[in-house]
C-alpha positions in Angstrom: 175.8 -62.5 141.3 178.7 -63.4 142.8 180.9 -62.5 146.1 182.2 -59.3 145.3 181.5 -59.1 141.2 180.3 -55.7 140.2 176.6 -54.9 139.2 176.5 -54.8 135.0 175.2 -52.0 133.3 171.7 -52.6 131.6 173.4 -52.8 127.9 176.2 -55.8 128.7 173.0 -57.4 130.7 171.0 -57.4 127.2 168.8 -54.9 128.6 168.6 -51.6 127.0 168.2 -48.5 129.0 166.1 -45.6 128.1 166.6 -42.2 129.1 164.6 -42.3 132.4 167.2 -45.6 133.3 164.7 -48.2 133.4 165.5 -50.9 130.5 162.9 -51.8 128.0 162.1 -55.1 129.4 161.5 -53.3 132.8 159.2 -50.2 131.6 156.8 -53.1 129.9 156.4 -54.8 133.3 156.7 -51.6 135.8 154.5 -48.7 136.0 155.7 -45.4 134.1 157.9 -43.7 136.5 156.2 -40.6 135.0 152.9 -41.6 134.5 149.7 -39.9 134.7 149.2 -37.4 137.7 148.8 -38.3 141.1 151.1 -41.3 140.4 154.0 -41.8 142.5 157.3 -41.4 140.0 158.9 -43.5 141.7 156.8 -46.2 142.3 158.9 -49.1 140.2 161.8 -48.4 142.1 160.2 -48.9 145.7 160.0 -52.2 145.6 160.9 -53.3 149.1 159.4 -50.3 150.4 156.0 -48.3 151.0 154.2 -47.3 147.7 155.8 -50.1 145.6 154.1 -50.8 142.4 152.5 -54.5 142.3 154.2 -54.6 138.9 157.5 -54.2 140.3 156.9 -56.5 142.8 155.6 -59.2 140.5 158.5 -58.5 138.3 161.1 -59.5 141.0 158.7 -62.8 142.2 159.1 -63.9 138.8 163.1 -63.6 138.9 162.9 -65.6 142.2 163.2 -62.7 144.7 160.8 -62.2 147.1 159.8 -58.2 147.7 158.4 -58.7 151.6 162.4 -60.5 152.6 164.4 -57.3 151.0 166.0 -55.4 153.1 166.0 -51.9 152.3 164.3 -49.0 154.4 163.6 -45.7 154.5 166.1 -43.3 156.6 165.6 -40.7 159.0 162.2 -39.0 160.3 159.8 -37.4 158.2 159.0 -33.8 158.5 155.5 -34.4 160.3 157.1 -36.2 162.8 159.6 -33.5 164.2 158.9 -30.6 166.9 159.3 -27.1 165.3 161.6 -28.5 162.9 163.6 -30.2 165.6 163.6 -34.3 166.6 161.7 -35.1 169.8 164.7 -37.1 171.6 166.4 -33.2 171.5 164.0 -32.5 174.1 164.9 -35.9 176.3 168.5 -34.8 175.6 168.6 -31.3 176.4 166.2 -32.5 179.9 168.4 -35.3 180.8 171.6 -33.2 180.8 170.0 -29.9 182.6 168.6 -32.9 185.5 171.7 -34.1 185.3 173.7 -31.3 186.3 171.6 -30.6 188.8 171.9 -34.0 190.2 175.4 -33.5 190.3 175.2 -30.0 192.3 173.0 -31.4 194.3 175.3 -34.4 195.4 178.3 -32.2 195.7 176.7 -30.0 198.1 175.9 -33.4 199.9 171.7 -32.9 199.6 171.7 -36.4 198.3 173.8 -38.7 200.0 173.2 -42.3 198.3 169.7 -44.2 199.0 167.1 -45.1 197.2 166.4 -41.5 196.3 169.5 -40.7 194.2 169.1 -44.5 192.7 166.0 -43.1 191.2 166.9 -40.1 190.2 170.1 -41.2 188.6 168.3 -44.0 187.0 165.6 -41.5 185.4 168.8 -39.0 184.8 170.4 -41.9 182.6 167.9 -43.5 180.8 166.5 -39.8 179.7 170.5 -39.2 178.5 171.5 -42.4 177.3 167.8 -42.7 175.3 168.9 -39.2 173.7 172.8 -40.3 173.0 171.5 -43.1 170.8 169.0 -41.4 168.7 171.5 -38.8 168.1 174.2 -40.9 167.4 171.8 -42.9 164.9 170.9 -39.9 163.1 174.5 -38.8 163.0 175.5 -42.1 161.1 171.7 -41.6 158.8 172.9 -37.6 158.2 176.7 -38.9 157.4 175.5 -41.9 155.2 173.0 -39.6 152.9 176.4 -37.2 152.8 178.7 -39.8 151.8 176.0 -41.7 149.3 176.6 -45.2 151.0 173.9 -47.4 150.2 171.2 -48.5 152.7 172.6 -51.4 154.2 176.2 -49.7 154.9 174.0 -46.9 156.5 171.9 -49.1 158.8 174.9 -51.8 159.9 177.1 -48.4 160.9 173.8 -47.0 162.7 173.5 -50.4 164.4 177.1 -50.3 165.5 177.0 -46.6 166.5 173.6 -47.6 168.4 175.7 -49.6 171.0 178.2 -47.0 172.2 175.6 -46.2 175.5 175.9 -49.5 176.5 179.9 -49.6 175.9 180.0 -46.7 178.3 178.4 -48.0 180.8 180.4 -51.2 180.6 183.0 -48.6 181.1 182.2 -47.7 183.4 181.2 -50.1 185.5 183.6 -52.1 185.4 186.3 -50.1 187.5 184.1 -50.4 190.3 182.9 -54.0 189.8 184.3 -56.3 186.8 182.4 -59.2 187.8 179.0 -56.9 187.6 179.9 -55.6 184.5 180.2 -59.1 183.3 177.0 -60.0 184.8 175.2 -57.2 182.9 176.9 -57.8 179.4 175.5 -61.7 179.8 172.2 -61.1 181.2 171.8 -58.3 178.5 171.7 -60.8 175.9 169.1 -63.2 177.9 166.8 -60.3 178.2 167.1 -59.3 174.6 166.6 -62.8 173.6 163.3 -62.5 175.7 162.6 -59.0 173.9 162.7 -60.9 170.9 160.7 -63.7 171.5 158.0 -61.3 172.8 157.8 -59.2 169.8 157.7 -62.4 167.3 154.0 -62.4 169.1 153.2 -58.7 167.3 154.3 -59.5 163.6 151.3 -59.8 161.2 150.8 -63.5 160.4 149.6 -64.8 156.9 146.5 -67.1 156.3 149.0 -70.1 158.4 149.8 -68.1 160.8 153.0 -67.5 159.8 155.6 -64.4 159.4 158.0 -64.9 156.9 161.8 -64.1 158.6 164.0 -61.5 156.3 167.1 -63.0 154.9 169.7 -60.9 156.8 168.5 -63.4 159.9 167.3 -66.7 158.4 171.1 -66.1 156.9 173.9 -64.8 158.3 172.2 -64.4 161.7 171.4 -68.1 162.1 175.3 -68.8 161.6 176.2 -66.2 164.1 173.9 -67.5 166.9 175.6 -71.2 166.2 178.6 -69.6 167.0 176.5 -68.0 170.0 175.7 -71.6 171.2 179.1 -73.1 171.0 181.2 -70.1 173.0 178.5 -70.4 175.3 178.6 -73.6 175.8 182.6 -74.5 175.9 183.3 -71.4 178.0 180.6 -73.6 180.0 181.5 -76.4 180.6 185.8 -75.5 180.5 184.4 -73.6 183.9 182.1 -76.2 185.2 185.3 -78.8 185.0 188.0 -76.4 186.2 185.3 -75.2 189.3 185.8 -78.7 190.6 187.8 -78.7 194.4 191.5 -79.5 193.0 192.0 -78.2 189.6 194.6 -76.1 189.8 193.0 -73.1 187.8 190.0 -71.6 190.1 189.7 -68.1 188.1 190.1 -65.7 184.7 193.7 -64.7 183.9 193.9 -61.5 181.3 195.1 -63.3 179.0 192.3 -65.7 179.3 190.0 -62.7 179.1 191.6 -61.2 175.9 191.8 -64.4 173.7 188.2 -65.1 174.5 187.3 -61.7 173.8 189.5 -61.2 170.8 187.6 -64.3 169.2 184.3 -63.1 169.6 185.3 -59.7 168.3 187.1 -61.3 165.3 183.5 -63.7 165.1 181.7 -60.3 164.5 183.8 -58.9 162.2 183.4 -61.7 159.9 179.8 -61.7 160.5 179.4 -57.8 159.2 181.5 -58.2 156.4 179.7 -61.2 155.1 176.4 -59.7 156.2 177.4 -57.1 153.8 178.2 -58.7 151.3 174.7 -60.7 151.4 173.3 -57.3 150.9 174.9 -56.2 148.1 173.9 -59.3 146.3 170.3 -58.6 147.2 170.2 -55.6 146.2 172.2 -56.3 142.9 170.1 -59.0 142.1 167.1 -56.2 142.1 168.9 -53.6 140.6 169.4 -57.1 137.3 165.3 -58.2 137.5 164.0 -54.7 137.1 167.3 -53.7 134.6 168.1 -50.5 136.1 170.9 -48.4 135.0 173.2 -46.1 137.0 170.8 -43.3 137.1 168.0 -45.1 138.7 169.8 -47.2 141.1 171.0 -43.0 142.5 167.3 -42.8 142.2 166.9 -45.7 144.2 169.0 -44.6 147.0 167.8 -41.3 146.8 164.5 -43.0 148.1 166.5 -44.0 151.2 167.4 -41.0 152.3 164.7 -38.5 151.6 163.5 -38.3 155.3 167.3 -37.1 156.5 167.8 -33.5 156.7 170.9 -32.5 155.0 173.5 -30.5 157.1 176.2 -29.1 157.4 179.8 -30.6 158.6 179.9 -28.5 161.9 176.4 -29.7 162.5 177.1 -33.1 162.0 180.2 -33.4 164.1 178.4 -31.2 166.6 175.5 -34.0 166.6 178.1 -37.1 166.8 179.8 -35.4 169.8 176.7 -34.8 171.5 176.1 -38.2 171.4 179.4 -39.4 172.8 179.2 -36.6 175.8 175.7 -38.0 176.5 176.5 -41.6 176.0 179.3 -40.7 178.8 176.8 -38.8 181.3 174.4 -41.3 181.3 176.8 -44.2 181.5 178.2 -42.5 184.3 174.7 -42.1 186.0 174.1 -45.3 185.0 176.9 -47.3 187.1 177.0 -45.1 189.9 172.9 -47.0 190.3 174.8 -50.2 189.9 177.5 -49.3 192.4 174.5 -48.1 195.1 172.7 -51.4 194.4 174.7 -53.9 194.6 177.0 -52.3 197.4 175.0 -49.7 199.5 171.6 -50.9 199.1 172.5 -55.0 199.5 170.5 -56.1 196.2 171.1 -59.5 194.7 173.8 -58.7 191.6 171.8 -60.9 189.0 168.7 -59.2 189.6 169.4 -55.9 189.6 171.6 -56.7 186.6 168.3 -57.8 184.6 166.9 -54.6 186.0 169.9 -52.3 184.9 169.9 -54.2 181.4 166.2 -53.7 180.7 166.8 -50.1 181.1 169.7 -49.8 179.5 168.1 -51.4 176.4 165.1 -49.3 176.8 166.2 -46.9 173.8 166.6 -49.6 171.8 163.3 -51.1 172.3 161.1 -48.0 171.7 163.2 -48.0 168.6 161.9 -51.2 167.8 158.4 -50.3 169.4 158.1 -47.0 166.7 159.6 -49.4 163.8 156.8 -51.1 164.3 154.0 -48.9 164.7 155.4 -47.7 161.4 154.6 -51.1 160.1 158.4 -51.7 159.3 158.0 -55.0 161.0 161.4 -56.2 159.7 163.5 -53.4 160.7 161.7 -53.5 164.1 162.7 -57.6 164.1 166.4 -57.1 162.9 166.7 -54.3 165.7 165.4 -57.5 167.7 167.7 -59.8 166.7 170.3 -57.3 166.8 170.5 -56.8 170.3 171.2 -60.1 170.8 174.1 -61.0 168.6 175.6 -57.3 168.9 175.5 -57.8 172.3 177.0 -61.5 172.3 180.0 -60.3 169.7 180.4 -57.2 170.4 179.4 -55.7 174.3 180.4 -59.1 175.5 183.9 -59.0 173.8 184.9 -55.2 174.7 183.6 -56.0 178.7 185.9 -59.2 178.4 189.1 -56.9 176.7 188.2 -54.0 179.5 188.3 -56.3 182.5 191.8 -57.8 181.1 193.1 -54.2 180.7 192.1 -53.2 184.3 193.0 -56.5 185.9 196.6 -56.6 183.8 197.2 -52.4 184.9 194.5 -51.8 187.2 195.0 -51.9 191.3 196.8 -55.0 192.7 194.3 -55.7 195.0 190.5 -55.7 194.2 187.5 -57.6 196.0 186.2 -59.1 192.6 189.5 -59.9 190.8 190.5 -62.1 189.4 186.8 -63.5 188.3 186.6 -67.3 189.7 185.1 -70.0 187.9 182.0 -69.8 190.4 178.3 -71.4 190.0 177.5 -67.9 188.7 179.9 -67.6 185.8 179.2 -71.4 185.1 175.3 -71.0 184.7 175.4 -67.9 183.0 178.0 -68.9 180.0 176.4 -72.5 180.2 172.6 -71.8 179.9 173.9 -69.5 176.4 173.6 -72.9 174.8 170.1 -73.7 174.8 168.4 -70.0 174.3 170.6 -69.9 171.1 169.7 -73.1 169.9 166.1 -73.0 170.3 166.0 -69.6 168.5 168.3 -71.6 165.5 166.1 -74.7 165.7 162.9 -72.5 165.5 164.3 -70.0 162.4 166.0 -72.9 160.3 162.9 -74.8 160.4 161.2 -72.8 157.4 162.2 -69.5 157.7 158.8 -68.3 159.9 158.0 -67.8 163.1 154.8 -68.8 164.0 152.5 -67.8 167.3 153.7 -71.5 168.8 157.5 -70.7 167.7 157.1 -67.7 169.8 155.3 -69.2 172.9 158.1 -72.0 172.7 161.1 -69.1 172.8 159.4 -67.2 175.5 159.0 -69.7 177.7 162.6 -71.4 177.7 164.2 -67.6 177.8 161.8 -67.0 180.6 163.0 -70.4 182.0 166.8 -69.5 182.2 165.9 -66.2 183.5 164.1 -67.6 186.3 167.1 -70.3 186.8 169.3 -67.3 187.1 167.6 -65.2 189.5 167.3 -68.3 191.8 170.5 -69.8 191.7 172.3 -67.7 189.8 174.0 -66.0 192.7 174.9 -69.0 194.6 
């Protein structure tokens, strides 16, 4: 198919439907979707998911598509998997926001005072809250997708998105206190989810050469957006490396500096979800043409998506997407206020404690990943990977740029870390960008698998630049 043509019905195809909506061609090929008892009816139209029939599956091999690369997944949590009918992360939620206010009394009535003790309570505070804001905002988009019948993969890129607000909160939120540490965080997020990455490429299940074979969305799309990656990173580089030298006549970030960079990498990302998209929709047209299904069983197909999200009502689900956004906000706040103690109060080094503050503020996303893959959805769990670091790069990297232009264009006159000079800080970290993104596009462009060796050689560089920046990062 091409960009953007519509899926044909099973009759202009040359395949004619029968009543259940498979075509002819397809029902000879596929397992009865009402065969004999204790047969799954909807076996045929699983492919790409649990409980697939092999016929299916063989059916779309011999059309050229490969079942293990698709990228459809099932939705929400199954019933099992709840607490008296109720998600686990409501508990977090519900905990975080109870310690949370009386973290709050507490300070007001000035029993904590700052110190390491309110550092770690806030910490635990926010990472319960903000772990709780993103579930709920993910099952928001899941509940509102299965409302609205959107297909899977406008469901899971709007989760994604959604999944990202926490961390744009505490950008926020950070940076009226300190702009250059809310940079700092934003860049050294991506280095440890590039790390995050790498480390899980060592749990995928290899085949007989030791091999994992990548899904398309990221062999794709994805190794065109971490080019792009690699070449911001490297130009913002290097334009700082030349213009740090004593004389040049620019020493520091203007907004307007700040807002075309950032409004580039935002446009970047836009053009990255629509054509990311778009490659979906051709996947999942080309399956909907091998197996000839008609408009009844492609709702049948979707239907599969979504039967582990619990329909609600309206009020429930803007109730549930406004929870999220008022817990996004408390633990964002909780968040910086650790950031603002440990880099000011407590005299920690910035790039440290911003890999520290990172790695917690990505901890939701990483037992999402970690119960993805217990699941054995091993490539959701690797495009929530891979999307921590290019969401990060186009998207939290892009609004901290735009939010430090704002406040530096209307915020206070006079503040100790504005405007942001081209420093041996800001050099490395924009500079070293280059060669974790290449290695990652070298190592996914090579054949489409990662390998044990393909992981040991990402580890190691991404551990490399890590342990650059920590030691001379904050020079």
């Amino acid at each position: 198919m091409t960009e953007g043509e519509d899926v044909k019905s099973d009759a202009s195809a040359g395949h004619p439907a029968s009543a259940d909506g498979f075509s002819e061609d397809s029902r000879r090929t596929s397992a009865d979707p009402h065969g004999p008892a204790g047969a799954s009816p909807h076996e045929p139209l699983a492919v790409g998911l649990r409980g697939a029939s092999p016929e299916a599956e063989q059916q779309l091999r011999s059309r050229g598509i490969d079942p293990r690369r698709l990228s459809i997944s099932r939705l929400g949590r199954p019933g099992h998997l709840l607490w008296r009918g109720y998600p686990r992360w409501g508990r977090r939620i519900v905990g975080g926001l109870l310690l949370w206010g009386t973290l709050v009394l507490l300070e007001r009535q000035l029993v904590l005072r700052g110190g390491w003790l309110n550092v770690l309570a806030s910490l635990t505070v926010g990472l319960l809250v903000l772990q709780g804001a993103c579930d709920a905002l993910v099952t928001a988009s899941e509940r509102l997708a299965a409302r609205l019948e959107w297909d899977h993969y406008v469901a899971g890129s709007v989760a994604e998105i959604l999944s990202t607000l926490p961390e744009l909160v505490v950008i926020g939120f950070i940076v009226p206190v300190s702009p250059w540490a809310a940079l700092v965080i934003a860049l050294v997020t991506i280095y440890n989810n590039a790390l995050i990455f790498s480390l899980y490429s060592y749990f995928l299940p290899k085949d007989q050469k030791g091999q994992f074979l990548m899904p398309t969305a990221i062999t794709g799309a994805g190794t065109q957006i971490l080019i792009a990656g690699a070449a911001l990173g490297s130009i913002v580089g290097l334009v700082l490396l030349v213009f740090s030298i004593e004389g040049t006549t620019k020493q520091s970030f203007h907004p307007i500096d700040l807002a075309v960079l950032g409004l580039s990498m935002l446009l970047v990302f836009v053009v990255y979800v629509v054509n990311l998209l778009h490659a979906y929709s051709r996947e999942e047209g080309s399956v909907r043409d091998a197996l000839g299904l008609d408009a009844r069983a492609t709702e049948r197909r979707r239907e599969l998506v979504y039967e582990d999200v619990k329909e609600v009502s309206s009020l429930n689900l803007v109730g549930l997407l406004l929870l999220g956004v008022v817990a996004a906000f408390v633990g964002g706040e909780r968040i910086a206020l650790v950031a603002e103690e440990a880099v000011g109060d407590l005299g920690l080094d910035l790039i440290t404690t911003s890999i520290l503050l990172a790695g917690f503020a990505g901890m939701s996303e990483y037992v999402i990943l970690w119960k993805a893959h217990r699941k054995g959805q091993h490539r959701i769990a690797l495009a929530n990977a891979f999307g921590g670091i290019t969401q990060v790069m186009f998207l939290v990297m892009p609004f901290t740029l735009l939010a430090i232009a704002l406040f530096q264009a209307i915020g206070p006159e006079s503040h100790p870390d504005l405007p942001i000079a081209f420093n041996l800080s800001a050099t490395l970290l924009f500079l070293l960008l280059f060669p974790v993104f290449f290695v990652l596009v070298t190592l996914l462009e090579e054949d489409h698998t990662l390998s044990s060796l393909d992981a040991t050689i990402m580890t190691t560089i991404v551990a490399l630049v890590l342990g650059i920046l920590v030691a001379y990062g904050s020079g």
